[in-house]
Backbone and ligand atoms as CSV (ligand in chain L), in Angstrom:
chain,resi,resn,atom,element,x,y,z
A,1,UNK,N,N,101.773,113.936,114.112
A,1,UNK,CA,C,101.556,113.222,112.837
A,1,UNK,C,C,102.864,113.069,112.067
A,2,UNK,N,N,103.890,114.115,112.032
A,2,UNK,CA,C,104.921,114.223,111.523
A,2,UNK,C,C,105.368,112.965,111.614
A,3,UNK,N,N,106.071,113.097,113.242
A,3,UNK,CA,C,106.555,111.690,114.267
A,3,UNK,C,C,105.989,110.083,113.562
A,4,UNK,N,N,104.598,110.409,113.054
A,4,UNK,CA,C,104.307,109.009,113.012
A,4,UNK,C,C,104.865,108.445,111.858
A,5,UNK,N,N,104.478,109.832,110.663
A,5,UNK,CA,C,104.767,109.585,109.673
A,5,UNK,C,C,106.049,108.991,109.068
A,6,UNK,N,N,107.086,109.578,110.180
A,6,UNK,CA,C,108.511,109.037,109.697
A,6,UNK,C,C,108.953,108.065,110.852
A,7,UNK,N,N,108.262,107.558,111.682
A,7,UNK,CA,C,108.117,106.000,112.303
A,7,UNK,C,C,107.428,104.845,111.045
A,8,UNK,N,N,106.277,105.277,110.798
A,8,UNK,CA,C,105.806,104.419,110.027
A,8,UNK,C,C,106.573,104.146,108.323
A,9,UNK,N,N,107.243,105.158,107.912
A,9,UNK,CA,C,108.108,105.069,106.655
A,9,UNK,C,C,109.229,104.079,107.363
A,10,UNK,N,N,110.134,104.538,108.503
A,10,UNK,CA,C,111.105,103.671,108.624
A,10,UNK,C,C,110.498,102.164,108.595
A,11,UNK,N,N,109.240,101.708,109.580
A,11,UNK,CA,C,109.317,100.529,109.423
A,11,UNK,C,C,108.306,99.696,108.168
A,12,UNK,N,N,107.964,100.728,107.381
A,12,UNK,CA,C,107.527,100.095,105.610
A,12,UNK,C,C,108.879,100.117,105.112
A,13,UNK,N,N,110.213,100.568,105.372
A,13,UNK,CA,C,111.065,100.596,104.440
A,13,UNK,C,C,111.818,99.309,105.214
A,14,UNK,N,N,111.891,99.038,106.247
A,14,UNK,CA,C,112.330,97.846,106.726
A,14,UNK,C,C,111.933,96.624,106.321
A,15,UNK,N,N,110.338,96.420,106.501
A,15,UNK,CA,C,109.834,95.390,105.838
A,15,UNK,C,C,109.776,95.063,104.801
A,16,UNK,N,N,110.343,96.085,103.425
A,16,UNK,CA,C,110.138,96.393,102.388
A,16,UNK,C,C,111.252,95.069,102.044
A,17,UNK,N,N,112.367,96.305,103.194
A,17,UNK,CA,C,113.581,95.195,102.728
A,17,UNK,C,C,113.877,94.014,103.075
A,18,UNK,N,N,113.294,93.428,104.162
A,18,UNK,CA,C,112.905,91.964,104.523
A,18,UNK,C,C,112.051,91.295,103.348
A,19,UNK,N,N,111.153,91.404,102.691
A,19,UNK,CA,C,110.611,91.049,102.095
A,19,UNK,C,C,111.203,90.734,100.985
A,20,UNK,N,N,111.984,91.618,100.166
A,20,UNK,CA,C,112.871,91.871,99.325
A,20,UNK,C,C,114.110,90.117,99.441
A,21,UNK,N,N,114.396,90.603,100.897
A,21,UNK,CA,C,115.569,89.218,100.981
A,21,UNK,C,C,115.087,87.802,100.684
A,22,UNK,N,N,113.665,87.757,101.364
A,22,UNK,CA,C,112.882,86.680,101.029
A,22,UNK,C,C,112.988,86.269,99.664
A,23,UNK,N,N,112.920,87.332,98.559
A,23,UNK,CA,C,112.872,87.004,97.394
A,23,UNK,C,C,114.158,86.392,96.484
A,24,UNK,N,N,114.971,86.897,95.877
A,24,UNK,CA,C,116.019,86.765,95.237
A,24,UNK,C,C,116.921,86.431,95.903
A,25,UNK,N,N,116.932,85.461,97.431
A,25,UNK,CA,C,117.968,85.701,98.329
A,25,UNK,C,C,119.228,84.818,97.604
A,26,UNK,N,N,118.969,83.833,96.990
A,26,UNK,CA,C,119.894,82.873,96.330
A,26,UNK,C,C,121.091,83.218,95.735
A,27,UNK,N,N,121.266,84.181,95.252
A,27,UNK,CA,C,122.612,85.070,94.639
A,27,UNK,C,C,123.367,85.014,95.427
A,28,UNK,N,N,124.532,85.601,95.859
A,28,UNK,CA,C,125.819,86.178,96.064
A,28,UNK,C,C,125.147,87.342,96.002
A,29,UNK,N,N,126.295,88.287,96.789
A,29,UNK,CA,C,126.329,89.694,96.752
A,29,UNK,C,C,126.453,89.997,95.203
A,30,UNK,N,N,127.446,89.335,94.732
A,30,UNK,CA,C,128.097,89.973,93.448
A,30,UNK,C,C,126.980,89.570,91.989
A,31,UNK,N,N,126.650,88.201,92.602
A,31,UNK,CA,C,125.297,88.232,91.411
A,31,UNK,C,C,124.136,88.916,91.101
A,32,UNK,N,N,123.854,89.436,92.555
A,32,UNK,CA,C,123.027,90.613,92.689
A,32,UNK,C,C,123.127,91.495,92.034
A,33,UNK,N,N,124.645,92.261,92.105
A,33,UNK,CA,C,125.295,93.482,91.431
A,33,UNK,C,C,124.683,93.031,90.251
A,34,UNK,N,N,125.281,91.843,89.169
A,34,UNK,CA,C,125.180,91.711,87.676
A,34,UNK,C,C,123.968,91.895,87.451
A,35,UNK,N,N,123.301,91.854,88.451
A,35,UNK,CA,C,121.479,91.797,87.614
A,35,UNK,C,C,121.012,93.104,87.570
A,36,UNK,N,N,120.548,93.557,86.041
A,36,UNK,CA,C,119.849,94.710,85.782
A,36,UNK,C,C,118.456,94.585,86.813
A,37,UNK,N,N,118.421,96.108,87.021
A,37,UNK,CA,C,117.210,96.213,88.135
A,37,UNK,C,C,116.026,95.531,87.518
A,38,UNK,N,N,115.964,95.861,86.453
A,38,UNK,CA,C,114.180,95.508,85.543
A,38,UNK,C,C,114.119,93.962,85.383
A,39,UNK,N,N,115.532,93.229,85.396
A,39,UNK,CA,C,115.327,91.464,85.595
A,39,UNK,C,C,115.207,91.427,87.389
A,40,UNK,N,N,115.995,92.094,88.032
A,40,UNK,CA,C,115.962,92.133,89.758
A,40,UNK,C,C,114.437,91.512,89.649
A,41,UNK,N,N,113.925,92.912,89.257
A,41,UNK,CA,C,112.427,93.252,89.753
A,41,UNK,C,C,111.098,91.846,89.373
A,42,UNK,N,N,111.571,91.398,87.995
A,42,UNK,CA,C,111.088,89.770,87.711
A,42,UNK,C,C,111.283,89.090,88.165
A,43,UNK,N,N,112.398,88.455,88.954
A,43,UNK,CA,C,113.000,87.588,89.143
A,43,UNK,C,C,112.565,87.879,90.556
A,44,UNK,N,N,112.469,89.212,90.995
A,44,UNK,CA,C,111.884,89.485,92.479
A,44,UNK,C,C,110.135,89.016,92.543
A,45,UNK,N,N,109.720,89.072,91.379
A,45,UNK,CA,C,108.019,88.719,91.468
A,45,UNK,C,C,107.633,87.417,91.152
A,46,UNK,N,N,108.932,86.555,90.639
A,46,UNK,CA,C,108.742,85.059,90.231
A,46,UNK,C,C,109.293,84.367,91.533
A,47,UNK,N,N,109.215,85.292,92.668
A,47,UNK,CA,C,110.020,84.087,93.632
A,47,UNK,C,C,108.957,84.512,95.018
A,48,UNK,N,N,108.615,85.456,94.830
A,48,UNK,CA,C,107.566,85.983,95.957
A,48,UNK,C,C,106.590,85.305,95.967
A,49,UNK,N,N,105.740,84.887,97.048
A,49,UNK,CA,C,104.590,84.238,96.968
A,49,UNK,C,C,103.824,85.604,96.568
A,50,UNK,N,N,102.491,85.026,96.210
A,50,UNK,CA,C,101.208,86.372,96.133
A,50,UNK,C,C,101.364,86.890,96.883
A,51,UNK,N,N,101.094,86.696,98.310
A,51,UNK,CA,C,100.687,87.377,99.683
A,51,UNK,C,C,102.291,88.148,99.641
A,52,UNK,N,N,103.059,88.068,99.768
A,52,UNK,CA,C,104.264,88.666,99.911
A,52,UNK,C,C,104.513,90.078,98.272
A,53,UNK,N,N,104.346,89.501,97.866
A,53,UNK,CA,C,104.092,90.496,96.661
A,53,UNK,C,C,102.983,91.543,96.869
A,54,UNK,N,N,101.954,91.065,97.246
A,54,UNK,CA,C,100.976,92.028,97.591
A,54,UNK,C,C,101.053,93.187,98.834
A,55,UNK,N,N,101.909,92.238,99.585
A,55,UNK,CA,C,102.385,93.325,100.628
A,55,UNK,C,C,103.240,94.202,100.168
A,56,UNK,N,N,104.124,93.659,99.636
A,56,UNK,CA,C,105.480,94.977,98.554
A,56,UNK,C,C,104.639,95.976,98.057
A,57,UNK,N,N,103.541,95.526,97.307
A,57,UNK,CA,C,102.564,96.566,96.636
A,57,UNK,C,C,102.158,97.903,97.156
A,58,UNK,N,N,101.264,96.926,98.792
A,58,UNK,CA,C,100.673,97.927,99.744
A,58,UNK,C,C,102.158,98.591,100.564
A,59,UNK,N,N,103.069,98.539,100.357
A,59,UNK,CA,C,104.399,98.867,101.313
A,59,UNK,C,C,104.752,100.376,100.551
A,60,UNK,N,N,105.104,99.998,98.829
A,60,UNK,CA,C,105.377,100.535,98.214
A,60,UNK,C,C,104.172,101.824,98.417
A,61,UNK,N,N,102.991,101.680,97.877
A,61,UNK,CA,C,101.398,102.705,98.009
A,61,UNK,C,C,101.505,103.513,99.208
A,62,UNK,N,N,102.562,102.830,100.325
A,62,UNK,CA,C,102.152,103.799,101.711
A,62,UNK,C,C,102.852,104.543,101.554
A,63,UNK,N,N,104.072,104.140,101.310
A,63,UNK,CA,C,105.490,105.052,101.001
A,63,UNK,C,C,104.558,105.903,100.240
A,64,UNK,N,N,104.164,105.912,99.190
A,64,UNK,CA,C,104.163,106.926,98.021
A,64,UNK,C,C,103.485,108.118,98.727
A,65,UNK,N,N,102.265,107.495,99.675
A,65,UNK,CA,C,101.575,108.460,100.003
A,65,UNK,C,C,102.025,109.002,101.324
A,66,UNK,N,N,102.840,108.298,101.808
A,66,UNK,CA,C,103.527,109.394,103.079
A,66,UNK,C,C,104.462,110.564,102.362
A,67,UNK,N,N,104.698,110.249,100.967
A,67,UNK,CA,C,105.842,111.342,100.269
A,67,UNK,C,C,105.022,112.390,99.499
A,68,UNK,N,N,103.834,112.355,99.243
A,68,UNK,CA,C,102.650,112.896,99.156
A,68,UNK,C,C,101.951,113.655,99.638
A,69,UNK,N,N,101.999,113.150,100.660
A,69,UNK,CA,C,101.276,113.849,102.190
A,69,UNK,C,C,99.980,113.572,102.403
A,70,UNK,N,N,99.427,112.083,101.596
A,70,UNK,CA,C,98.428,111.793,101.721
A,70,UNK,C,C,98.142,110.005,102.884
A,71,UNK,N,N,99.138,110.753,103.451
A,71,UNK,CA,C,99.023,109.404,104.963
A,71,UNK,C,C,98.017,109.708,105.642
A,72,UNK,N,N,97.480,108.726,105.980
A,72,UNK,CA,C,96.576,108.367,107.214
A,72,UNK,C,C,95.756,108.797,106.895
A,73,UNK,N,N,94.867,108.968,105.629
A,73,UNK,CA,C,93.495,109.092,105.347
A,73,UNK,C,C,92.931,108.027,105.175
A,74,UNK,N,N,91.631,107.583,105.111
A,74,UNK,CA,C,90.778,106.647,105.020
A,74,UNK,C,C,90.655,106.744,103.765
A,75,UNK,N,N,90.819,105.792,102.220
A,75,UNK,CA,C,90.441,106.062,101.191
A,75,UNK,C,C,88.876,106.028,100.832
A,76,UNK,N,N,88.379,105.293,101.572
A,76,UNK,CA,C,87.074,105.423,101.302
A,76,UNK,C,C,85.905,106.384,102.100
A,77,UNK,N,N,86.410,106.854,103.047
A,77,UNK,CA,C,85.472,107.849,104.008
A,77,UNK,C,C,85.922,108.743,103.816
A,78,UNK,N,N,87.381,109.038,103.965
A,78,UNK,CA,C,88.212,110.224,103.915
A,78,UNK,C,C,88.634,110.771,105.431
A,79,UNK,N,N,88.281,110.343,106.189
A,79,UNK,CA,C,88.545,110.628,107.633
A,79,UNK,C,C,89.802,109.782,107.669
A,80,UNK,N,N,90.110,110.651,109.201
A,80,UNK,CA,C,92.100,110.081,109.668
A,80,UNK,C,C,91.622,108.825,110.309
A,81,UNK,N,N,92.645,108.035,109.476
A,81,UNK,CA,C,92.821,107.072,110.250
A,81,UNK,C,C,93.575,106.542,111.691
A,82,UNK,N,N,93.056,105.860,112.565
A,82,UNK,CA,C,93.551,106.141,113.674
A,82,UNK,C,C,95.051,105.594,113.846
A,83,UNK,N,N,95.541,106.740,114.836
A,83,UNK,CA,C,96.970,106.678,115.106
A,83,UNK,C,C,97.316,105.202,115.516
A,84,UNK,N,N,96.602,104.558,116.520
A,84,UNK,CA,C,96.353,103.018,117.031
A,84,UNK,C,C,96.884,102.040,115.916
A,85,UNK,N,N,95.463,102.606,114.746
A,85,UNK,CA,C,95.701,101.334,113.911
A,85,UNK,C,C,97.058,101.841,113.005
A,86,UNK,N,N,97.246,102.955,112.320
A,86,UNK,CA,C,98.865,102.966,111.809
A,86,UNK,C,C,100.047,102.913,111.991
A,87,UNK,N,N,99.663,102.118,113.628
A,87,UNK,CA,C,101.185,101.796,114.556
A,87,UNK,C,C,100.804,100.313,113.954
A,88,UNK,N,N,100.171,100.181,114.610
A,88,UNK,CA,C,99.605,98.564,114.298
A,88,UNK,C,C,99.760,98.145,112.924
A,89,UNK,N,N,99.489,98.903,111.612
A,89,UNK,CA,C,98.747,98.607,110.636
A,89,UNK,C,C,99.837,100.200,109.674
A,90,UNK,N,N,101.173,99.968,109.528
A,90,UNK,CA,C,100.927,101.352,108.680
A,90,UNK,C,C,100.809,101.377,107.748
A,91,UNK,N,N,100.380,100.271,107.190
A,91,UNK,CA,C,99.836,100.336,105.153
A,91,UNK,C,C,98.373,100.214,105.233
A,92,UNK,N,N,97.431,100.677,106.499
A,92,UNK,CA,C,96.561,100.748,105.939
A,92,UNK,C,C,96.152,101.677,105.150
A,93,UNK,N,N,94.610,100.880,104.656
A,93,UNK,CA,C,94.185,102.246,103.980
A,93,UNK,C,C,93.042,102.716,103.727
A,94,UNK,N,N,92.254,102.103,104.775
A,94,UNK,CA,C,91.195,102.251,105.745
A,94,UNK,C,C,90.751,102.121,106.879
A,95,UNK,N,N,90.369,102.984,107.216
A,95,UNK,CA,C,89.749,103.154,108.591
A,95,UNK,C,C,89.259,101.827,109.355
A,96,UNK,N,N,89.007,101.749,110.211
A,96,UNK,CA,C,88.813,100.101,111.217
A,96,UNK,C,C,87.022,100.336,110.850
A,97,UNK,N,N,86.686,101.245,111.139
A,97,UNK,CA,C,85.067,101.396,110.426
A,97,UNK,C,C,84.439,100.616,109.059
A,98,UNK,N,N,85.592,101.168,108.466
A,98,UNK,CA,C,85.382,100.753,106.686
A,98,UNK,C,C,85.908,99.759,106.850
A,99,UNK,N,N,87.105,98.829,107.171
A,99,UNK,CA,C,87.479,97.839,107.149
A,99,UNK,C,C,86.761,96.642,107.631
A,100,UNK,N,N,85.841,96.801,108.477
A,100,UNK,CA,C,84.712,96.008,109.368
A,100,UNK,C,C,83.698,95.822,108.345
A,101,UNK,N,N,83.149,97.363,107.805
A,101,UNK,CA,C,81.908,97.396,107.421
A,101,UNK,C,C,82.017,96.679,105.437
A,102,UNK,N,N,83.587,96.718,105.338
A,102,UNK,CA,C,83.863,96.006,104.036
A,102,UNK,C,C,83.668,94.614,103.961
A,103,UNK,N,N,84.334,94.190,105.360
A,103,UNK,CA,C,84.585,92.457,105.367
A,103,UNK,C,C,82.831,91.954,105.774
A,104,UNK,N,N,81.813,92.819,106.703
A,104,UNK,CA,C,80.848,92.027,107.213
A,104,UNK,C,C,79.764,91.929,105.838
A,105,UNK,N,N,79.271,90.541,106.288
A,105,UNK,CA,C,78.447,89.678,105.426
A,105,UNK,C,C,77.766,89.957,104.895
A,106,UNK,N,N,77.391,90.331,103.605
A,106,UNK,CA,C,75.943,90.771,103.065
A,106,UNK,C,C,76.514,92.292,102.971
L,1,ZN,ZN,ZN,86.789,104.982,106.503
């Protein structure tokens, strides 16, 4: 679990930062520098689509909870989530059970 845990941080912190470039990429290095983090961070959410923002969100939430020590639980059952899907999937944050039984109809 350890192993996974700091596989799955490296590649939320990768995508984090891909995502990131997507955003504010238009600067210079050095314009970057001039920008206070708290305009960064606007200027990072006025250029992101939703879906890309929302992923930063869930990127950011996994991180928190791998530093936590609350990875790979199911938030809604509470059972581990499978190793499979947090290779596949490491911001989830439910189980493939709950995730099925959330999306089906009715
Ligand atoms: Zn579950």
């Amino acid at each position: 679990m350890e192993e996974l845990k700091r596989e799955a941080r490296r590649r939320l912190l990768e995508r984090r930062s891909a995502l990131i470039r997507l955003g504010p990429g238009r600067e210079t290095g050095e314009e970057r520098a001039g920008l206070a983090e708290a305009r960064f961070q606007v200027e990072l959410s006025l250029r992101l689509s939703e879906r890309d923002r929302h992923e930063l969100e869930e990127i950011d939430a996994a991180v928190g909870r791998i530093d936590r020590d609350a990875y790979g639980k199911c938030e809604s059952c509470g059972r581990a989530i499978g190793r499979q899907r947090l290779l596949a999937v490491p911001e989830a944050r439910l189980c493939l059970t709950c995730l099925l039984g959330a999306q089906a109809p009715g």
